[in-house]
N, C-alpha and C positions, 0 to 999 in steps of 0.2 A: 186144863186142856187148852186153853184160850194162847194163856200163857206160853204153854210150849209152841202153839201154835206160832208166836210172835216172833219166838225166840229162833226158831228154824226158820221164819222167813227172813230175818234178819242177819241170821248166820249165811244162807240162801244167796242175798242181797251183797253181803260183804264179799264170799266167794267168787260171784260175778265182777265184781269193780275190779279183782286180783285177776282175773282170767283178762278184764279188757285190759288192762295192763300189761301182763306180759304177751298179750296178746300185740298189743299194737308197740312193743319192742321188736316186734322183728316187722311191721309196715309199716309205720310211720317212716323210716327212713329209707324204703323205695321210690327212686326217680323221683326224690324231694333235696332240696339242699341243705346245708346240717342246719340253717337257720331254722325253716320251718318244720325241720324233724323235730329238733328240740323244742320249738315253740307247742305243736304237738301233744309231744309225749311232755312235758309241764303240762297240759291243759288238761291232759287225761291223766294225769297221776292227781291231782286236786281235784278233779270233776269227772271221774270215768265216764258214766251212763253219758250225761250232759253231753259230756267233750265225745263220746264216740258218737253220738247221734248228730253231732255236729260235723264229724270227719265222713260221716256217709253221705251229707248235704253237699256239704263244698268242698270235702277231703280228697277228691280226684284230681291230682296233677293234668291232666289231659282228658281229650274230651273222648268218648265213649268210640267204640271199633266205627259200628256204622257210619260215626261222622268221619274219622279217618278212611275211611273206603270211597267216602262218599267226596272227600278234597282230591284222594287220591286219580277218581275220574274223572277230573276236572284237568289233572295235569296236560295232557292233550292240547286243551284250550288256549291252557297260560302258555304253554312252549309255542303256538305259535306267534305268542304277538312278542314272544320273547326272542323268535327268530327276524320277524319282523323287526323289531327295533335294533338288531346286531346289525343290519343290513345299512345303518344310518349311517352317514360321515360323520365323523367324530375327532375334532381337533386334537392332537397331541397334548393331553394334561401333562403337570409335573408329577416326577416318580411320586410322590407322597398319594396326588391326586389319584393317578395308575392305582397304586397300593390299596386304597380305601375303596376305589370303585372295583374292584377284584373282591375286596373282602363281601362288603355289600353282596354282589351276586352271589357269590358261597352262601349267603345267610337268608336267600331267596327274594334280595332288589332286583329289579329287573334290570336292563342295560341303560348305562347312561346316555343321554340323546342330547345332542345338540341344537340350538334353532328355536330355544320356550323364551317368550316375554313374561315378566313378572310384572305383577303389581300387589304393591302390599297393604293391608287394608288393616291399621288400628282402631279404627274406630267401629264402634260395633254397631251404632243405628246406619253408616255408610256402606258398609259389607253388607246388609239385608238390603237396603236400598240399588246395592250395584247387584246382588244377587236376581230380585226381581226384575230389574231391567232387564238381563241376561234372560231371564226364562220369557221374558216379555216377546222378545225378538227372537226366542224358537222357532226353526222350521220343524224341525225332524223330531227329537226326543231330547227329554231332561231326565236326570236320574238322579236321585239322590240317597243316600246313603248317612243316618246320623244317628246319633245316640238318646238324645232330647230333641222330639219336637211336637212342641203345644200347641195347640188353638185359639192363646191368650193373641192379645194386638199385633205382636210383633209377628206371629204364627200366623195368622187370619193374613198375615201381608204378600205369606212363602205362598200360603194356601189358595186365597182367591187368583195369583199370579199363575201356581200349576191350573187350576181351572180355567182359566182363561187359555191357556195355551191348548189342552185336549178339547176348546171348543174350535179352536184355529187348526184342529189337527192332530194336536205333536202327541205321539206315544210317550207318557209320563209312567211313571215308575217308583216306587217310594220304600225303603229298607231301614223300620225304626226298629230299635233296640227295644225289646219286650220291659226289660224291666227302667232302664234309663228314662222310659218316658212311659210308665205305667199309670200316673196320675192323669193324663190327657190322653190316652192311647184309645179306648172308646169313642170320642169324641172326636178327636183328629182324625182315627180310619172313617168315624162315618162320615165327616166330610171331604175326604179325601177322593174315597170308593163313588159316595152318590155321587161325586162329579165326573167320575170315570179314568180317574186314576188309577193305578193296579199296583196296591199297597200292602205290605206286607211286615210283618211282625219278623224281625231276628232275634236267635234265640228263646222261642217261647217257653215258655216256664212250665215243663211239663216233665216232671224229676221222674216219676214211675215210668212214663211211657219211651222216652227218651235217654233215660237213665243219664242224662247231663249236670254240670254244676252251676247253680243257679248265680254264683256269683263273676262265672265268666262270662262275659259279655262283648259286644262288637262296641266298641271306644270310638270307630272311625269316624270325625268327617267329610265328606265328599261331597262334592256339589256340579254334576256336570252337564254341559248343553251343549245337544249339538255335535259331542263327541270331540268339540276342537277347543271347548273354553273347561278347566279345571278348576275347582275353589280346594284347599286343602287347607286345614289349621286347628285352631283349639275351639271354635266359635260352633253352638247348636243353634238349635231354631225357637228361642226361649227366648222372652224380655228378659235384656239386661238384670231386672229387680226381681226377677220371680221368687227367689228367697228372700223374706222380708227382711229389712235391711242392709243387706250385700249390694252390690252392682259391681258386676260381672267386668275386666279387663283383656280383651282379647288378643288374637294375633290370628291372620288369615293371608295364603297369598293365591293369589288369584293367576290362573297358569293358563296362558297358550303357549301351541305349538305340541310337537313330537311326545312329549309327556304325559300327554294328557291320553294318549293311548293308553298308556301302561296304569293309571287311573281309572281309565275304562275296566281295564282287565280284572282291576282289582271288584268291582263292584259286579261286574259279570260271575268273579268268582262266588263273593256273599251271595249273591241273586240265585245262583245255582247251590249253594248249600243249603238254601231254606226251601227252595220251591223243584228241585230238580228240572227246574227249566235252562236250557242252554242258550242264551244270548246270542243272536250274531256277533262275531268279534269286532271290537272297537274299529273306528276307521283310524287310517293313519292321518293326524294333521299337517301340514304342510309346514315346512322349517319358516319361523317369522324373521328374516335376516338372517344379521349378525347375533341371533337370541343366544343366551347363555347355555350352558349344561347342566341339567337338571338329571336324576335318580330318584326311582321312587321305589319304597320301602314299605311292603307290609309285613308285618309281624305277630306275631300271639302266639298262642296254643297251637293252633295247625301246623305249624312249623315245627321241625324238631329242636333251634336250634333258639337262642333269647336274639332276634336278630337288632334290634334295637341297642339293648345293652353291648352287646356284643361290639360295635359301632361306636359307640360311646365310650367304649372303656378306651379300645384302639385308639381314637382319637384322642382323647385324654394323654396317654400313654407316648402318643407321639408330639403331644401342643411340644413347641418351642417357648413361645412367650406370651400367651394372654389366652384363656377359655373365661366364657361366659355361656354358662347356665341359667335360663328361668325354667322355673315349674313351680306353681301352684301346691305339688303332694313330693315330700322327699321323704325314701324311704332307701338309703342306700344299703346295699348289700358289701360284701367282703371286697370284692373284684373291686367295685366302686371307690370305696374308701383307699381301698392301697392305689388306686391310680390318682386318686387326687392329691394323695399326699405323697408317692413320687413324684407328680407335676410340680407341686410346690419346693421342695426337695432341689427339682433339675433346675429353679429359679424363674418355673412360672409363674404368672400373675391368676391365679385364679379366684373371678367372683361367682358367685352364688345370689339369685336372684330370687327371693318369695315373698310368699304374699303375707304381711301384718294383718288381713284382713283372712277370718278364717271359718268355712263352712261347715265341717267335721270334726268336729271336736278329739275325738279318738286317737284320729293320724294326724291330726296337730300336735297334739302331747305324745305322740312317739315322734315325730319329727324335731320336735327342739328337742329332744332327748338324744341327737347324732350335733347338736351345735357344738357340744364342747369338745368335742373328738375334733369338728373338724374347722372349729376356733384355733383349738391347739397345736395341729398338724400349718396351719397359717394361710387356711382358705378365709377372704372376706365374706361376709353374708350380708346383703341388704333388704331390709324387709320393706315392700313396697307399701304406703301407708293410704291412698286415696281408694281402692277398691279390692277387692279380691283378684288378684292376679292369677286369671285361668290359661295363659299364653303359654306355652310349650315348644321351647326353642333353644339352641345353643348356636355359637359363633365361636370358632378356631382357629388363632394362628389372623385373621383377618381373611382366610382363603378357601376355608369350606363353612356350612351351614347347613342344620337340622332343623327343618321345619316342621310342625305335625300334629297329633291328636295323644301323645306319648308323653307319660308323665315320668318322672323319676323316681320311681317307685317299684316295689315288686311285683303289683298288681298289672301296672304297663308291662313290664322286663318280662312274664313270666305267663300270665293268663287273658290279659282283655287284648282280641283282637285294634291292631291302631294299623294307623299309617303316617309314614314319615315323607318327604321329599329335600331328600339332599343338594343341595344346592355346589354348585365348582365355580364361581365368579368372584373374583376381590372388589367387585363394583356391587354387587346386588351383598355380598356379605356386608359392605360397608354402612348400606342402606341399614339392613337390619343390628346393625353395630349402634349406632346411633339413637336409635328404638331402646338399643337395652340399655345405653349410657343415658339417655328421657328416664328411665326406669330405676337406674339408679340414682339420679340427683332428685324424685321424687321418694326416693325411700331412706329410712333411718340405718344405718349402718350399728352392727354390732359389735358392740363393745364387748371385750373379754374379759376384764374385771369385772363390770357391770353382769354382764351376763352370770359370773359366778354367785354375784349377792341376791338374786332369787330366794327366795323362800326355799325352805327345805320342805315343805308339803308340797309345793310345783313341781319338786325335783323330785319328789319319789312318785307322782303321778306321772311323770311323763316318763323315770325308769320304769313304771310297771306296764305302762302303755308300749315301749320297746322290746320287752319281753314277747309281745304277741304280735310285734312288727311285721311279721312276715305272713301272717295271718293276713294282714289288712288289704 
């Protein structure tokens, strides 16, 4: 009896894995790309139960109705300061420039404004040191908006600076990613809050009630004071070393003027999808001169559209002669790949910039599993060898520039809310050209015969890590 008992629950058991199977041949490949359908249904035909209990977690292409209802009434808000900045004088770009700044807004950037001063901030103990200053000299309000921020030395520095300022007055504000900074997130709100900060959790982790994917998250960050000074880039509120052994290579620019509105907006918008409180709208800052043109770019899930990628590829698509790419996590897609290797094709120069130095093991061995493909096609790749390069930026042509919190990967392109700022200047592009030519004479260049004499156990771990690329 026992016996038979075994044997039906096993027959039971097998019939189940055949049902999630055919079952998830006709979902898996709704409102996903054939990448991740296939990667998918591979993971549920060798793992059904597993792989389905995994696709109920983070299986959701988009986030849940209520949160779409809930961005949806917020559109109101963003249109005004998106009629606001249409209203700005704005120098006659070149058609290219026209072109791109058009696309941009279709993919939900807001207008490009004229009148921002830049300054660019590589070093990453001087970016927390000029950050604090900036909150130091608050009148009004700071906001901040980040993905990582800990209570370790370099935290304790962001932290005692906002305390100081809500004793001086200033309305503080604070929007940390639930799971990015889960390891300090108790410790940070309590000192945050008892100082009288009004601090809040994005995205909290709460799959039954919320019915959301716990693996998309808000990537952005932002650093603003005042309503007239901007911080945007790859840099959080973490020591450099907090992973033992790593230290961390940033890229951050620090924005005045007219742009910094539209910065504003974006962070009124987070602010309002977590707490349904509605912000006053950003103020407008005053044009600083002859300041450059600046666009600012958020993108994720909320959107319908990959606005990032989308950007990226176009540009690619249109370089003439030289793109420069860094990003820390590369996980190209289809779109990706065929623009880089028409660029090369048309007689562009393109390099590729990452990090030698590597966090993740996972999407490290799927990401040199795209080197030979794009060794082959005749992109350079330089691996940067002194730290982990977390800096997130491209430079086109000498004449436009992506600055931002946006990795090259599908997890940027598709689900973690980021933010970019476009840049329209051949003198500020030049600046950050220069940064990534630092970048490449401190990094090792790959060789493509070398590269094929790997080991054959490397290579078949980072093909089977490719297989689930889209996953990552």
């Amino acid at each position: 009896m026992a016996l038979d008992s075994l044997i039906n629950l096993g027959t039971a058991y097998l019939l189940a894995e055949w049902i999630v199977r055919l079952v998830m041949l006709g979902v898996a490949p709704l409102r996903r790309t054939p990448d991740a359908a296939r990667s998918w249904l591979l993971l549920v035909f060798f793992l059904p139960i597993p792989g389905l209990i995994l696709f109920l977690l983070i299986g959701r292409p988009r986030f849940p109705p209520w949160r779409a209802a809930r961005f949806a009434s917020f559109a109101p808000a963003r249109d005004r300061v998106m009629e606001t900045l249409r209203h700005q004088d704005l120098p006659d770009l070149a058609r290219r420039e026209t072109e791109l700044s058009a696309l941009a807004n279709r993919v939900g950037a807001y207008p490009p404004v004229t009148g921002n001063r830049l300054e660019w901030l590589d070093d990453y103990d001087r970016m927390i040191a000029r950050l604090v200053a900036d909150i130091d000299a608050a009148k009004h309000q700071v906001h901040i908006l980040v993905y990582i921020f800990a209570d370790d030395e370099t935290g304790r520095l962001v932290i005692d600076a906002l305390l100081r300022a809500v004793r001086r007055g200033v309305t503080v504000r604070v929007l940390i990613d639930a799971l990015g900074s889960r390891r300090w997130m108790k410790r940070t709100l309590r000192l945050l809050r008892g100082g009288g900060v009004d601090a809040r959790q994005a995205l909290p982790l709460r799959f039954l009630r919320d019915r959301t994917r716990g693996d998309m998250r808000n990537h952005r960050k932002l650093y603003l004071v005042d309503g007239h000074i901007g911080y945007a880039g790859s840099q959080n509120i973490v020591a450099k070393d907090f992973r033992p052994g790593i230290v961390n290579k940033e890229l951050v620019v620090r924005v005045e003027g007219p742009a910094v509105a539209a910065m504003g907006s974006v962070f009124q918008s987070d602010w309002f999808l977590e707490t349904e409180e509605l912000l006053d709208d950003p103020p407008l800052p005053e044009p600083c001169g002859d300041g450059m043109v600046a666009q600012v770019l958020p993108s994720g899930a909320d959107y319908p559209v990959e606005g990032f990628e989308t950007l990226l590829v176009s540009q690619i698509n249109a370089a003439r002669s030289r793109v420069i790419v860094t990003t820390p996590y590369l996980i190209p897609d289809a779109a990706l790949l065929n623009a880089l290797r028409t660029a090369v094709l048309r007689g562009v120069e393109v390099h590729l910039i990452v990090s030698l130095v590597a966090d993740q093991l996972l999407v490290s061995l799927a990401q040199r599993s795209y080197y030979d493909e794009l060794l082959h096609i005749g992109v350079e790749i330089h691996r940067y060898r002194h730290f982990l390069l977390h800096a997130k930026h491209v430079s086109i042509d000498g004449r436009v520039a992506i600055v931002g919190s946006s990795n090259v990967d599908i997890r940027s392109f598709q689900l973690n809310a980021e933010v970019s700022v476009l840049l329209y200047d051949a003198a500020e592009v030049a600046i950050l050209e220069a940064i990534q030519d630092g970048y490449i004479h401190a990094s090792e260049k790959v060789d493509p015969k070398t590269w094929q004499e790997r080991p054959l156990s490397r290579k078949l771990l980072e093909n089977w890590a490719r297989l689930i690329s889209p996953l990552l």
